[in-house]
N, CA, C and O atoms as a Tinker XYZ file with bonds, in Angstrom:
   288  protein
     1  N    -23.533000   11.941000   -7.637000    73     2
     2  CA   -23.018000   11.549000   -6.335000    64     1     3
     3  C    -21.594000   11.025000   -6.477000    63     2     4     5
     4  O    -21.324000   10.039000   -7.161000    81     3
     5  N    -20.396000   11.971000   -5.569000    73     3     6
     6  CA   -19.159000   10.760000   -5.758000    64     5     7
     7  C    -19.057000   10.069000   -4.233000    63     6     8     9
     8  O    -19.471000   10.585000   -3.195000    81     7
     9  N    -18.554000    9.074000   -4.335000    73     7    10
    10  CA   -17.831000    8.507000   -3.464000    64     9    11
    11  C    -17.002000    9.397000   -2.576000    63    10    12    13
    12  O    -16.587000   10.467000   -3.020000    81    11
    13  N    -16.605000    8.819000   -0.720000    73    11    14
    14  CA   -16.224000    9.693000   -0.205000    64    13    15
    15  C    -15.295000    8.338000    0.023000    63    14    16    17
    16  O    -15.620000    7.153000   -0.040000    81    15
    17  N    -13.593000    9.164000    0.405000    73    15    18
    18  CA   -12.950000    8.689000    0.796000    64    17    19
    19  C    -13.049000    8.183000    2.354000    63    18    20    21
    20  O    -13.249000    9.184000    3.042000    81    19
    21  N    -12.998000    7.266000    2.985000    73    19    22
    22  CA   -12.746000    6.978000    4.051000    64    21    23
    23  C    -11.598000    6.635000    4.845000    63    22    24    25
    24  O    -11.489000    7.048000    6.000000    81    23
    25  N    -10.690000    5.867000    4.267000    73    23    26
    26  CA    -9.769000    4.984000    4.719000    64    25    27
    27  C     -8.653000    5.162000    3.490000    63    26    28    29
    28  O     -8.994000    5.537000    2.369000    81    27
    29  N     -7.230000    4.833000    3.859000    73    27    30
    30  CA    -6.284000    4.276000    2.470000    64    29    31
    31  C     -5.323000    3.999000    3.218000    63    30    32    33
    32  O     -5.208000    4.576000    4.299000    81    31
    33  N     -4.597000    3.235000    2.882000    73    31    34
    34  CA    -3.246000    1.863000    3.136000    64    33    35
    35  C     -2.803000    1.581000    1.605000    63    34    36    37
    36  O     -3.339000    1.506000    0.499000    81    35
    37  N     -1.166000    1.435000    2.335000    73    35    38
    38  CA    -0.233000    0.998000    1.230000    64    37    39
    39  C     -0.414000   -0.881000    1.561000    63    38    40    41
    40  O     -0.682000   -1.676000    2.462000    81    39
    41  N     -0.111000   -0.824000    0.371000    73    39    42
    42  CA     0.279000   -2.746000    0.565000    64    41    43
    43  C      1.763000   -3.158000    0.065000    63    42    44    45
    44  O      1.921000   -3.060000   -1.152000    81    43
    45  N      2.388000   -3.408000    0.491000    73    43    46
    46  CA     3.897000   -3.752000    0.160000    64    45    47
    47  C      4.070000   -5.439000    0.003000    63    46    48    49
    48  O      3.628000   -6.386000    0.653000    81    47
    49  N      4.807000   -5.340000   -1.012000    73    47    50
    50  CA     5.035000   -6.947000   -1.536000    64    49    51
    51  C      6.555000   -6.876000   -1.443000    63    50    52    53
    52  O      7.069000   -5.921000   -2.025000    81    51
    53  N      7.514000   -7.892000   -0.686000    73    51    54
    54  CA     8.700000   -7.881000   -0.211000    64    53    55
    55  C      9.262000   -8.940000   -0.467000    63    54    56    57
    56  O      8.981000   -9.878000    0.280000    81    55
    57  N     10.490000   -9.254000   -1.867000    73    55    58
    58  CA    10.511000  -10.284000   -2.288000    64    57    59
    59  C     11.825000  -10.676000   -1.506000    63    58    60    61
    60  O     12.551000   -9.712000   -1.262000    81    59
    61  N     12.307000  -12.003000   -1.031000    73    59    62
    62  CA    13.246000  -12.061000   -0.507000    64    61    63
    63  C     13.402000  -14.052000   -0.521000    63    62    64    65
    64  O     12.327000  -14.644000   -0.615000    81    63
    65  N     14.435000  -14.750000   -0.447000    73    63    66
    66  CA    14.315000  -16.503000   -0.462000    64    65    67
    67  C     14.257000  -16.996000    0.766000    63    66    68    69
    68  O     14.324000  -18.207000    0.974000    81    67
    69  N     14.066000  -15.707000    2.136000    73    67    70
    70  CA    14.301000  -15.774000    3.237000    64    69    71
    71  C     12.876000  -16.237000    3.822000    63    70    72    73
    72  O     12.612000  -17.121000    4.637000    81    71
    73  N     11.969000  -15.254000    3.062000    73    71    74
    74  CA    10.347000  -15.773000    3.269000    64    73    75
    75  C     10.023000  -16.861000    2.709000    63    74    76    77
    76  O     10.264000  -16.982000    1.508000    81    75
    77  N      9.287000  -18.111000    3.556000    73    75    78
    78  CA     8.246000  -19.135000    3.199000    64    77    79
    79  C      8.931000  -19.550000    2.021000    63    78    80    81
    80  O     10.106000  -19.383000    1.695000    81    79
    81  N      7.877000  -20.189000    1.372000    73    79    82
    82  CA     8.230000  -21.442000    0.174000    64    81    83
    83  C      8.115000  -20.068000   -0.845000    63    82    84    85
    84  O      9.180000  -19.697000   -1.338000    81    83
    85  N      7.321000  -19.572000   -1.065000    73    83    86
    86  CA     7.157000  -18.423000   -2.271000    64    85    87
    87  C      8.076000  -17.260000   -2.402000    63    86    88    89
    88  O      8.386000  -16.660000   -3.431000    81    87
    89  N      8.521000  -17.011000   -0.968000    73    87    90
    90  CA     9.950000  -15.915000   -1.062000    64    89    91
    91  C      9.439000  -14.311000   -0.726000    63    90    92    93
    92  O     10.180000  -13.378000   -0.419000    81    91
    93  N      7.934000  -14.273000   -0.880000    73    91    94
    94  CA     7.299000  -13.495000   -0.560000    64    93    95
    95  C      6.869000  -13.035000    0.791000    63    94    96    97
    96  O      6.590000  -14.027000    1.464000    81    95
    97  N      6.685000  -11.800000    1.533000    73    95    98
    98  CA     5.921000  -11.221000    2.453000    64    97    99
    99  C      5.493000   -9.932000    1.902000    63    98   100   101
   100  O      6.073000   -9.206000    1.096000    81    99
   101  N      4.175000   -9.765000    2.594000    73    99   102
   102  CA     3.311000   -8.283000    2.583000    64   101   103
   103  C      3.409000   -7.679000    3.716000    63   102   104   105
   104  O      3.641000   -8.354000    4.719000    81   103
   105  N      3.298000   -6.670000    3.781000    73   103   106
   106  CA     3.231000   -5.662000    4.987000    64   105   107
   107  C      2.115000   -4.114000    4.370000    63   106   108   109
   108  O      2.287000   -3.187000    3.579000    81   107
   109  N      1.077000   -4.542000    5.218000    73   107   110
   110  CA     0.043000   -3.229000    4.781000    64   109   111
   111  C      0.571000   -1.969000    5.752000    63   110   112   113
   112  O      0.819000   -2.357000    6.893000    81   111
   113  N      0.785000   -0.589000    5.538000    73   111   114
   114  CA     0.393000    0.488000    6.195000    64   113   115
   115  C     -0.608000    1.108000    6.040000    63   114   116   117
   116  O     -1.035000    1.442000    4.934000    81   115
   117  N     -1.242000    1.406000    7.317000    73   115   118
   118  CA    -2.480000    2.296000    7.054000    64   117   119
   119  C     -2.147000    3.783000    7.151000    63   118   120   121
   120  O     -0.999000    4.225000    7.208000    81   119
   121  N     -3.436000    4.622000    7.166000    73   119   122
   122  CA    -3.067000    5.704000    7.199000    64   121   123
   123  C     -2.717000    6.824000    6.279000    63   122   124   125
   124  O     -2.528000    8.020000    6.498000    81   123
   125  N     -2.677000    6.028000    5.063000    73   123   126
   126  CA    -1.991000    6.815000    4.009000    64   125   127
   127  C     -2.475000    8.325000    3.619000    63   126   128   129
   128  O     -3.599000    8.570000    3.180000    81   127
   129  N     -1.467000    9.290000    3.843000    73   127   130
   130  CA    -2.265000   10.539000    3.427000    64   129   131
   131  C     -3.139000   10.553000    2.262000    63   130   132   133
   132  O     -3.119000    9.647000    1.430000    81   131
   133  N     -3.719000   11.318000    2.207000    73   131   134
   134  CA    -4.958000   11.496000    0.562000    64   133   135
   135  C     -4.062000   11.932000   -0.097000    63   134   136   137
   136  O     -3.862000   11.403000   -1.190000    81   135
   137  N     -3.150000   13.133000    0.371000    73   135   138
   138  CA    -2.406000   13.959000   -1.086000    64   137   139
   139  C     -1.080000   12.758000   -1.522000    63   138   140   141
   140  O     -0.244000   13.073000   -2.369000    81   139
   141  N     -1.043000   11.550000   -0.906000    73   139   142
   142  CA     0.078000   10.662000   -1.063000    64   141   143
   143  C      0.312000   10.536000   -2.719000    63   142   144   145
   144  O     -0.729000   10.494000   -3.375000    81   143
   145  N      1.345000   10.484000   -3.326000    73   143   146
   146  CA     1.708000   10.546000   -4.980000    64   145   147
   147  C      2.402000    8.997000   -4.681000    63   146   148   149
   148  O      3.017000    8.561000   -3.708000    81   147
   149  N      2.010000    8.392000   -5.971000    73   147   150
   150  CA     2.530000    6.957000   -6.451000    64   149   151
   151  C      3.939000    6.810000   -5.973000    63   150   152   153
   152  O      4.270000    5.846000   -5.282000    81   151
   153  N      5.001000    8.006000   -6.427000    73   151   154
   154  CA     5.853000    8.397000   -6.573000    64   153   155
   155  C      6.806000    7.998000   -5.162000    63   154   156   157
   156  O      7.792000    7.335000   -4.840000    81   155
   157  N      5.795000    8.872000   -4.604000    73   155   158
   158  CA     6.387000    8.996000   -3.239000    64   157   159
   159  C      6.304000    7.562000   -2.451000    63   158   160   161
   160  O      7.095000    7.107000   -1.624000    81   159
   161  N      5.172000    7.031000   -2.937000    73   159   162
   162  CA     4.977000    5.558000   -1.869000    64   161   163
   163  C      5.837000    4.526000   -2.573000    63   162   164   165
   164  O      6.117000    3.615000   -1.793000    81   163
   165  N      6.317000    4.372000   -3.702000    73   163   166
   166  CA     7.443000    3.696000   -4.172000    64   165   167
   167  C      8.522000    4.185000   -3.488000    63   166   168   169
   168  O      9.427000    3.359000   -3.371000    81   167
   169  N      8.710000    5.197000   -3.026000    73   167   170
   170  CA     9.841000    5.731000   -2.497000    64   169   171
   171  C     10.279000    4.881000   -1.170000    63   170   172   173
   172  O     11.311000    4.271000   -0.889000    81   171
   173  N      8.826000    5.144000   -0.349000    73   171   174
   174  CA     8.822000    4.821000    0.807000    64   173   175
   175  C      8.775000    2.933000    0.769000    63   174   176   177
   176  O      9.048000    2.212000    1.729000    81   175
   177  N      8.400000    2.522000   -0.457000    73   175   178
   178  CA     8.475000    0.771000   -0.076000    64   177   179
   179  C      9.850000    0.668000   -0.605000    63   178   180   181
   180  O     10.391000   -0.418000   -0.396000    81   179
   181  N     10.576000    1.608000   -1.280000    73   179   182
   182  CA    12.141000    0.679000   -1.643000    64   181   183
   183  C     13.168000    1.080000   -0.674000    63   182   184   185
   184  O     14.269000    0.537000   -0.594000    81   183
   185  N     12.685000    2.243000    0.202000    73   183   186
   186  CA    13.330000    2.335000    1.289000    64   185   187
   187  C     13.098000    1.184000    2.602000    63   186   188   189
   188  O     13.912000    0.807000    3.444000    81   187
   189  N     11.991000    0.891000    2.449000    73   187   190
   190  CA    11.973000   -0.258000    3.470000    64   189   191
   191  C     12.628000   -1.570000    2.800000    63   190   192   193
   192  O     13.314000   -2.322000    3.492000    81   191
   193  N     12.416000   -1.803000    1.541000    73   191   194
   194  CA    13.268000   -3.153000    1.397000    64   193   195
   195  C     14.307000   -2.873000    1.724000    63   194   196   197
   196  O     14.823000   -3.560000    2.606000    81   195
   197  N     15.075000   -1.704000    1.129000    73   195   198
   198  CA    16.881000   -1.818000    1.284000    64   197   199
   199  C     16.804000   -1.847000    2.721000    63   198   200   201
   200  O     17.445000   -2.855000    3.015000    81   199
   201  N     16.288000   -1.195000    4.038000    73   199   202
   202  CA    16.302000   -1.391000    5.131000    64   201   203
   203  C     16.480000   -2.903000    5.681000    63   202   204   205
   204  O     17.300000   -3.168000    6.560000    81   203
   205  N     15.629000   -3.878000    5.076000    73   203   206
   206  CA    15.166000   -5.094000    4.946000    64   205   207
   207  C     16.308000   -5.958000    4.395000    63   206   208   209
   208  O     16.601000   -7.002000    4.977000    81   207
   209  N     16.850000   -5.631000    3.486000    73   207   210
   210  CA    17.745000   -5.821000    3.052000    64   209   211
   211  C     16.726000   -7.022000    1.935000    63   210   212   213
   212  O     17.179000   -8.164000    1.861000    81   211
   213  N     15.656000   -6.763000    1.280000    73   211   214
   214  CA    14.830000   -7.601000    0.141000    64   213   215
   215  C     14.645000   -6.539000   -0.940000    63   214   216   217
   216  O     15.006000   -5.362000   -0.961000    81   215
   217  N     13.943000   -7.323000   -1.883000    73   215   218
   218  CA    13.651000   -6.177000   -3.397000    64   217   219
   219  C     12.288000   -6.096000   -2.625000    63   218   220   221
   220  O     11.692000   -6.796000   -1.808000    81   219
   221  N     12.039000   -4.665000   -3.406000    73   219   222
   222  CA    10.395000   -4.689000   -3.484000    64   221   223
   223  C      9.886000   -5.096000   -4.651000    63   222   224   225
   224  O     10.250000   -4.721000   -5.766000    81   223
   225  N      8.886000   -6.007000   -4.344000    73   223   226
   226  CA     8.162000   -6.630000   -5.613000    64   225   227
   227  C      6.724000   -6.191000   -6.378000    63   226   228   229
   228  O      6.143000   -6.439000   -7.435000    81   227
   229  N      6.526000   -5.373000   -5.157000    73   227   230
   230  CA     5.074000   -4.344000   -5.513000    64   229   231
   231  C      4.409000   -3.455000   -4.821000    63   230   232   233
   232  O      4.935000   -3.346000   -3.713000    81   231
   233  N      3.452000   -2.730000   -4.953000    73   231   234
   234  CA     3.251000   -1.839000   -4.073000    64   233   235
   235  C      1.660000   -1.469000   -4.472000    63   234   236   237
   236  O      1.312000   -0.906000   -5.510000    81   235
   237  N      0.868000   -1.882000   -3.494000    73   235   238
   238  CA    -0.691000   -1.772000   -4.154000    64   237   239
   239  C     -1.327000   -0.973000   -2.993000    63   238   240   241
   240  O     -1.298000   -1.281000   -1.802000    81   239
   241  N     -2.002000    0.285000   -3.649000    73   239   242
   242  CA    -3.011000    1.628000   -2.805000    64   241   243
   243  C     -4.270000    0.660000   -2.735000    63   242   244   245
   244  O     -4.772000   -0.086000   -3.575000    81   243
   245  N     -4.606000    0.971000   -1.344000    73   243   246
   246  CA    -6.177000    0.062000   -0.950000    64   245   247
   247  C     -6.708000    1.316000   -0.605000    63   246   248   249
   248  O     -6.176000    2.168000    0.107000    81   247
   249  N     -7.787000    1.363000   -1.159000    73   247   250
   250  CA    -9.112000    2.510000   -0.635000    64   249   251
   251  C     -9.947000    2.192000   -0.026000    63   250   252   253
   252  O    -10.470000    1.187000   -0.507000    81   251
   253  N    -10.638000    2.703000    1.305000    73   251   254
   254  CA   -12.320000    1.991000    1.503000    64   253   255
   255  C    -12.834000    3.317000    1.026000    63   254   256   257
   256  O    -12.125000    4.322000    1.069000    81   255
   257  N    -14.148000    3.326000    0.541000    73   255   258
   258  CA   -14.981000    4.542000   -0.067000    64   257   259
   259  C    -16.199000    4.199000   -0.074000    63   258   260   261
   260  O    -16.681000    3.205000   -0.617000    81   259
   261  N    -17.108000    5.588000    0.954000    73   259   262
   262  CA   -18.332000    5.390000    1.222000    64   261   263
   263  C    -19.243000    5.619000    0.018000    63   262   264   265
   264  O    -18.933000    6.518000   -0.763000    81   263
   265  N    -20.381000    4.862000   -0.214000    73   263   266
   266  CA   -21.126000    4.920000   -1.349000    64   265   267
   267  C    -22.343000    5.796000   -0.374000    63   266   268   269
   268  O    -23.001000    5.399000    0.587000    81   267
   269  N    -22.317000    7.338000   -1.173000    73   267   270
   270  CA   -23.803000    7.658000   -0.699000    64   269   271
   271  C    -24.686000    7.206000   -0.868000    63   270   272   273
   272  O    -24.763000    6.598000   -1.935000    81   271
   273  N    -26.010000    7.200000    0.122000    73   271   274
   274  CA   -27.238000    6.885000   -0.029000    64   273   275
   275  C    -28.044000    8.010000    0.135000    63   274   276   277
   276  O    -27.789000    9.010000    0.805000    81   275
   277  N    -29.060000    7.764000   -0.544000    73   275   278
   278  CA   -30.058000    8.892000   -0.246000    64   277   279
   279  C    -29.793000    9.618000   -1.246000    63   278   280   281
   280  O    -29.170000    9.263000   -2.246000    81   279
   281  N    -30.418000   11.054000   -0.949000    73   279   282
   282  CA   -30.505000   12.544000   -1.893000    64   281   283
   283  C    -29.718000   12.930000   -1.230000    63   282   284   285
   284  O    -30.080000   13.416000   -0.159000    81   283
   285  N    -28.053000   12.884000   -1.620000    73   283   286
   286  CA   -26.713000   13.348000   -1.281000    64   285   287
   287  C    -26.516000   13.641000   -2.155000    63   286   288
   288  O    -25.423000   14.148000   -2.405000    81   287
């Protein structure tokens, strides 16, 4: 049995001295295509910092994934 994809979102970590005491903000997108490459979503979070005018400090893929039950 594998797992079925359901869901995926980027998580963006946005370092900047402008945010809070830690300097930090996140910003999740959902939606993320399936065929999405690492590659490409680094692409897309260092384009939003320079937009932002912050570094990007990280960039974490969230999955939800259905666990079959039954004789699947």
């Amino acid at each position: 049995m594998n797992f079925a994809l359901l869901e995926q979102s980027v998580q963006y970590t946005f370092l900047n001295s402008k945010y809070s005491k830690d300097g930090t903000k996140s910003r999740i997108l959902k939606n993320v295509k399936e065929g999405a490459t690492a590659g490409s979503l680094a692409k897309v979070g260092a384009a939003l910092a320079q937009l932002q005018g912050d570094d990007l400090g990280a960039a974490t893929l969230i999955q939800k994934q259905g666990i079959p039950i039954g004789d699947e």
